[in-house]
PADOMI-191400 format. One record per residue: z, x, y of N, C-alpha, C in turn; residue in three letters. Coordinates in Angstrom, 1 decimal. Layout:
BEGIN
<node n_z="Z" n_x="X" n_y="Y" ca_z="Z" ca_x="X" ca_y="Y" c_z="Z" c_x="X" c_y="Y" code="ALA"/>
...
//
This chain:
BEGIN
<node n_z="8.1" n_x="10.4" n_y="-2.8" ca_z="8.2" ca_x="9.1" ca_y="-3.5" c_z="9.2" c_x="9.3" c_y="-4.6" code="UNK"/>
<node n_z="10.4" n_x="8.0" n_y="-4.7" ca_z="11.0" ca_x="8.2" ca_y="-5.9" c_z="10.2" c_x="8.2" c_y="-7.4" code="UNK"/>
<node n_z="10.7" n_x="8.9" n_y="-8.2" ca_z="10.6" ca_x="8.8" ca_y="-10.0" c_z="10.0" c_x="7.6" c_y="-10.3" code="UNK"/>
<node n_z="11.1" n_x="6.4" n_y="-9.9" ca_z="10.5" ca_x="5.3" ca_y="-10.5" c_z="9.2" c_x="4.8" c_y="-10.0" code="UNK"/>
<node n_z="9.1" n_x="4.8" n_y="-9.0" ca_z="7.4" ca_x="4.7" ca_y="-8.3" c_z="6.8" c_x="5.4" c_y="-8.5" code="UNK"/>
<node n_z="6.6" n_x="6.9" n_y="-9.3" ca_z="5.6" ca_x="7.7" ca_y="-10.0" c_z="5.5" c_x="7.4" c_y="-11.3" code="UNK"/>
<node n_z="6.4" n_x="6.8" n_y="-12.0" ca_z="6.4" ca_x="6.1" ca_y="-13.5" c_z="5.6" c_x="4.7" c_y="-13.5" code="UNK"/>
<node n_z="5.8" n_x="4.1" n_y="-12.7" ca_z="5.7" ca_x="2.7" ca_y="-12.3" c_z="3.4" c_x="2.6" c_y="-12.0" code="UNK"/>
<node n_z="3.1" n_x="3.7" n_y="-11.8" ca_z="1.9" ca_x="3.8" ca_y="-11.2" c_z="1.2" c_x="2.7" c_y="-10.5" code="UNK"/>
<node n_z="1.9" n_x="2.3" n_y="-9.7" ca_z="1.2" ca_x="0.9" ca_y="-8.9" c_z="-0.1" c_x="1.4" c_y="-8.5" code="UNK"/>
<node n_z="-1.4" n_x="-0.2" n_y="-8.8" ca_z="-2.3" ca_x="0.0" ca_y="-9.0" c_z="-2.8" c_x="0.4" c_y="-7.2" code="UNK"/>
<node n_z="-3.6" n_x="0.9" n_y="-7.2" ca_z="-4.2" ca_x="1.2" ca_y="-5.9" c_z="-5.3" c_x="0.6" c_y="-5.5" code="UNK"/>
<node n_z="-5.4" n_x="0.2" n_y="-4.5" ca_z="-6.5" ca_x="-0.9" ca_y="-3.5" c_z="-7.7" c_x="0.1" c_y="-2.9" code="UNK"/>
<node n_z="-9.1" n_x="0.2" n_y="-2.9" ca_z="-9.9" ca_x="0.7" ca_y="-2.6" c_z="-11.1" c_x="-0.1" c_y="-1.5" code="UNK"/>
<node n_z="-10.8" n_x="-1.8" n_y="-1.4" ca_z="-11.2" ca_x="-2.4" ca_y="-0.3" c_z="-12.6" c_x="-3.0" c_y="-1.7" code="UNK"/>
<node n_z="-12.5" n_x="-2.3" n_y="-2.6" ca_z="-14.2" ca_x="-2.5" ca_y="-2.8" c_z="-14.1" c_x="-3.8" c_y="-4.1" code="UNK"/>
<node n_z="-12.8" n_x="-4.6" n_y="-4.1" ca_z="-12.4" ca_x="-5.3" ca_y="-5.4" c_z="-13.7" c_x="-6.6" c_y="-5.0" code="UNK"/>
<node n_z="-14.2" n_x="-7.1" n_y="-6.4" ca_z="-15.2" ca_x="-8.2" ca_y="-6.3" c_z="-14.9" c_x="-9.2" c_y="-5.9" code="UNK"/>
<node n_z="-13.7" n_x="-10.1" n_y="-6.5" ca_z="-13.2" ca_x="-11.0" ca_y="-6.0" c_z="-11.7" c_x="-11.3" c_y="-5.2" code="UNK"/>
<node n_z="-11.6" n_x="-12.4" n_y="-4.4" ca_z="-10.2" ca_x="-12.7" ca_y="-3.8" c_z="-9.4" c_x="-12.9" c_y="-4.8" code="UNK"/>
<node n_z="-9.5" n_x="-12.8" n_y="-5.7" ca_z="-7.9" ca_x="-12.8" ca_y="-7.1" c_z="-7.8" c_x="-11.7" c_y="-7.3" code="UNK"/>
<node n_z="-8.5" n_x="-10.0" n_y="-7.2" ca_z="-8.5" ca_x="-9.5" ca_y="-7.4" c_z="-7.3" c_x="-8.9" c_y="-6.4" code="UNK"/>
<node n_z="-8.0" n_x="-8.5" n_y="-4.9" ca_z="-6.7" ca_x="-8.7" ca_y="-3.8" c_z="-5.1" c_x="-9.5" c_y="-4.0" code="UNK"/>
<node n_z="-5.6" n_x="-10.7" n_y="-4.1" ca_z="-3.9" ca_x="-11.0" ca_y="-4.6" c_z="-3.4" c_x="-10.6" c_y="-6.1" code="UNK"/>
<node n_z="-4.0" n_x="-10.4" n_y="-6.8" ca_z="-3.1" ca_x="-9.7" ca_y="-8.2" c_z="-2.9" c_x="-8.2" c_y="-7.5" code="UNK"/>
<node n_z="-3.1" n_x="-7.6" n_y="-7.0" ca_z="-3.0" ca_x="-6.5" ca_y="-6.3" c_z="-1.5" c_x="-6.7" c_y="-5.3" code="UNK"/>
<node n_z="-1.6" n_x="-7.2" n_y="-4.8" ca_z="-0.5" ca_x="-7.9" ca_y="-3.6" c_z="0.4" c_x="-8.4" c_y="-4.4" code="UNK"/>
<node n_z="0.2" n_x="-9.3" n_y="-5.3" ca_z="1.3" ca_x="-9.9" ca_y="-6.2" c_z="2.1" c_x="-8.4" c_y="-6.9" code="UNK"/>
<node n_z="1.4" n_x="-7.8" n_y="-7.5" ca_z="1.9" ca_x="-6.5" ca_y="-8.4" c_z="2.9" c_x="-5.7" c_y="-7.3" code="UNK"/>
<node n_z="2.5" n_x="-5.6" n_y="-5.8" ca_z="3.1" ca_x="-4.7" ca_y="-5.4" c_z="4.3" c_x="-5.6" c_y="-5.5" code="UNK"/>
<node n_z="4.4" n_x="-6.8" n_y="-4.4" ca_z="5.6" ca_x="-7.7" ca_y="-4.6" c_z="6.5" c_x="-7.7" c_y="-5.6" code="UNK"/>
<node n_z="6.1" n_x="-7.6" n_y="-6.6" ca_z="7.4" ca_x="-7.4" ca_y="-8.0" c_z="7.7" c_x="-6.4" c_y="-7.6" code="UNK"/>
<node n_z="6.4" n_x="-4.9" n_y="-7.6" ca_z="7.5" ca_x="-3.9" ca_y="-7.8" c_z="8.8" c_x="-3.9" c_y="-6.9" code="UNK"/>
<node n_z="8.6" n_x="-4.3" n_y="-5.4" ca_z="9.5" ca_x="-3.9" ca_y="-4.4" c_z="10.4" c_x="-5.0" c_y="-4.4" code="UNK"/>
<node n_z="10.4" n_x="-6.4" n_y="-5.4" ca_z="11.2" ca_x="-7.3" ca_y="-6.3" c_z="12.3" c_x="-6.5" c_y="-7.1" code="UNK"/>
<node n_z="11.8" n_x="-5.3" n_y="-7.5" ca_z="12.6" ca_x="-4.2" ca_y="-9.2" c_z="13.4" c_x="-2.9" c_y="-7.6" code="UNK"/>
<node n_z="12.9" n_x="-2.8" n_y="-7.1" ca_z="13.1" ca_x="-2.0" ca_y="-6.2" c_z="13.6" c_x="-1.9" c_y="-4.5" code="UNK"/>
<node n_z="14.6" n_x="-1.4" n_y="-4.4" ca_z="14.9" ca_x="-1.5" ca_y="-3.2" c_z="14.8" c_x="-0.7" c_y="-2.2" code="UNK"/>
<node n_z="13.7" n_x="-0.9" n_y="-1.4" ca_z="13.1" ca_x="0.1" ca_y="-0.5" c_z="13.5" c_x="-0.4" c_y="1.1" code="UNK"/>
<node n_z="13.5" n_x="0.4" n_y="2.0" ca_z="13.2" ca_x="-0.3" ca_y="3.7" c_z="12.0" c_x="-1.0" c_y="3.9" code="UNK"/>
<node n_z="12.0" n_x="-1.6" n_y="4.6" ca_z="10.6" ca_x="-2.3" ca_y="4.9" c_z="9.6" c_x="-1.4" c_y="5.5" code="UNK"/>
<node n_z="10.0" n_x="-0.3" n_y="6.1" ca_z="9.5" ca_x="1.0" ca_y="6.6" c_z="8.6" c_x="1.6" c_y="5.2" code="UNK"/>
<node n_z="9.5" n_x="1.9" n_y="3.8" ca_z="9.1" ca_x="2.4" ca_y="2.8" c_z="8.2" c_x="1.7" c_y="2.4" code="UNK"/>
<node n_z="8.4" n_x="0.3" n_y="2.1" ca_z="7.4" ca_x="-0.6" ca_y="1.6" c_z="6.0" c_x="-0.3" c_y="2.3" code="UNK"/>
<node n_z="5.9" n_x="-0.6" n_y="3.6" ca_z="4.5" ca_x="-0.4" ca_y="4.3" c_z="4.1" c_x="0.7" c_y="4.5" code="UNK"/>
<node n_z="5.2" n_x="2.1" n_y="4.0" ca_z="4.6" ca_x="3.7" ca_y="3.5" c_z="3.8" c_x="3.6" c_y="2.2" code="UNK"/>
<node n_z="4.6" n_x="2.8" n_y="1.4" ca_z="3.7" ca_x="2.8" ca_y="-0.3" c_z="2.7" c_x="2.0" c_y="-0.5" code="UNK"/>
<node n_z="3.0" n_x="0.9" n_y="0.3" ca_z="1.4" ca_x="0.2" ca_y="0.6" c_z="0.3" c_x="1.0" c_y="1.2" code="UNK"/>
<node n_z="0.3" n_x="1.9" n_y="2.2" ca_z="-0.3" ca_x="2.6" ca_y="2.5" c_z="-0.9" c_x="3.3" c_y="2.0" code="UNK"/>
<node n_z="0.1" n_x="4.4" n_y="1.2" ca_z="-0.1" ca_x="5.3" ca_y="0.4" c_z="-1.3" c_x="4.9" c_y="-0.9" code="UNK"/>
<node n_z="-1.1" n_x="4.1" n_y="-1.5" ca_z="-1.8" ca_x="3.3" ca_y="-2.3" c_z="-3.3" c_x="2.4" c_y="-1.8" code="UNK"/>
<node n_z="-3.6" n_x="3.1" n_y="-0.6" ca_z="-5.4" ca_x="2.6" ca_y="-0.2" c_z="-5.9" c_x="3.9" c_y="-0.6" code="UNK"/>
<node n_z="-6.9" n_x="3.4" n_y="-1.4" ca_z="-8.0" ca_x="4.6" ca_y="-1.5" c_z="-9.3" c_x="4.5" c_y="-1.2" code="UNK"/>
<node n_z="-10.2" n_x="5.2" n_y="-1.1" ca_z="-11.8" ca_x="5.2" ca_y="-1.0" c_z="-11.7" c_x="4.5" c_y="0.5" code="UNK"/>
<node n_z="-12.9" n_x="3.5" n_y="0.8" ca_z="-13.0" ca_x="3.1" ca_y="2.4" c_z="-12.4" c_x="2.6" c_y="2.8" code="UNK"/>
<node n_z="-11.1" n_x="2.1" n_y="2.2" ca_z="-10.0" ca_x="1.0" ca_y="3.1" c_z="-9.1" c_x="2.2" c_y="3.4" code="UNK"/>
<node n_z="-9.0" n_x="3.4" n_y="2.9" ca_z="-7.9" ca_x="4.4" ca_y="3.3" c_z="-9.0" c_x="4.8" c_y="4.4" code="UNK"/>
<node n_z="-9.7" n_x="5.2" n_y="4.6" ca_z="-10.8" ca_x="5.6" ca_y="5.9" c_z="-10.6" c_x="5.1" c_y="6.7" code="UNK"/>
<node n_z="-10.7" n_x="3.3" n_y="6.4" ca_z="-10.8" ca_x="2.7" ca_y="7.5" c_z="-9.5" c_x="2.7" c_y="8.0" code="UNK"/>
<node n_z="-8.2" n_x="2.8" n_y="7.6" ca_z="-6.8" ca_x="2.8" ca_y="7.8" c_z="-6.5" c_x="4.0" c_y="8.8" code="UNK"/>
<node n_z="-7.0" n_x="4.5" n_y="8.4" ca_z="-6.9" ca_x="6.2" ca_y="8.7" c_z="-7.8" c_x="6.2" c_y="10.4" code="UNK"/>
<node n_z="-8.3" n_x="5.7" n_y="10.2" ca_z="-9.0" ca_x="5.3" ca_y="11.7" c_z="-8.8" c_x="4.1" c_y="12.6" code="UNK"/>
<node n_z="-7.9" n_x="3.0" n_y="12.1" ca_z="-7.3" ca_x="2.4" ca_y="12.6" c_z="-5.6" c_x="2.5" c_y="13.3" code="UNK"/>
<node n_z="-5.5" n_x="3.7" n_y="12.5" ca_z="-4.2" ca_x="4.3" ca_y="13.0" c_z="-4.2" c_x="5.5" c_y="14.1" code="UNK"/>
<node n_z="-5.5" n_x="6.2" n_y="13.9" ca_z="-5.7" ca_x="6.8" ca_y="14.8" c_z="-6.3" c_x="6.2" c_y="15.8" code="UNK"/>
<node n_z="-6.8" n_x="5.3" n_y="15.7" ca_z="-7.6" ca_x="4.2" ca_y="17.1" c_z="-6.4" c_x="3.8" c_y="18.1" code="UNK"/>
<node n_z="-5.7" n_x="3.3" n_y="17.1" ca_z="-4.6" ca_x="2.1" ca_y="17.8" c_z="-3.2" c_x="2.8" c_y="17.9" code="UNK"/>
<node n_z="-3.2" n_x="4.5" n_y="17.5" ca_z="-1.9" ca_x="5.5" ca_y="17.8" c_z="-0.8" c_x="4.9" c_y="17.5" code="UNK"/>
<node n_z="-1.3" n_x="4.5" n_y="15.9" ca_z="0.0" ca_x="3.9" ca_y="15.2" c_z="0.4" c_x="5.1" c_y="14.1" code="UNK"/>
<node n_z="1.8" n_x="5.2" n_y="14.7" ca_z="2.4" ca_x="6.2" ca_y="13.8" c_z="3.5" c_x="5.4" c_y="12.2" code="UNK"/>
<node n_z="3.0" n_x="5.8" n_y="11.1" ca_z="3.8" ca_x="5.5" ca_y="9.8" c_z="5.0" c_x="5.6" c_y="9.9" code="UNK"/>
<node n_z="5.7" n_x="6.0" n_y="10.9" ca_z="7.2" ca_x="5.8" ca_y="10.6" c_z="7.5" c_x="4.6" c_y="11.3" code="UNK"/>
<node n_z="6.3" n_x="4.0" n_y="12.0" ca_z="7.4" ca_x="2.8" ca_y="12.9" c_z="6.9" c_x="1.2" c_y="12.1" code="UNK"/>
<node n_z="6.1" n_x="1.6" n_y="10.9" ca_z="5.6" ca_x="0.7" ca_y="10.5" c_z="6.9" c_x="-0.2" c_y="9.9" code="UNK"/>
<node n_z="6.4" n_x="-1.8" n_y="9.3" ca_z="7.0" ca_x="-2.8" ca_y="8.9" c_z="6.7" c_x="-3.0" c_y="8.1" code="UNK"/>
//
């Protein structure tokens, strides 16, 4: 990951947020960053990734293994 995206600490998604404004302030935040930043759309849906934690990265993590989706061909 570049500098600026380890400076930047975009907040990380855990699936377990209370409310639906929580989700979109989450989604909104990433949007700007990649607004400030010029990534592939490949990268973008690497750092979105990268940024699930706790049971939404589990479940990710088994949906990519279910469905033999490999991270580099993502969008």
């Amino acid at each position: 990951m570049s500098d600026e995206f380890k400076k930047a600490k975009p907040v990380t998604f855990d699936g377990e947020m209370k409310k639906s404004q929580d989700v979109e302030a989450w989604l909104l935040g990433m949007k700007k960053f990649f607004i400030l930043h010029e990534y592939s759309e490949n990268m973008k849906a690497r750092i979105i990734t990268f940024n699930l934690k706790g049971k939404v990265d589990i479940w990710w993590e088994d949906v990519k293994n279910t469905k033999g989706i490999h991270e580099d061909d993502l969008t």
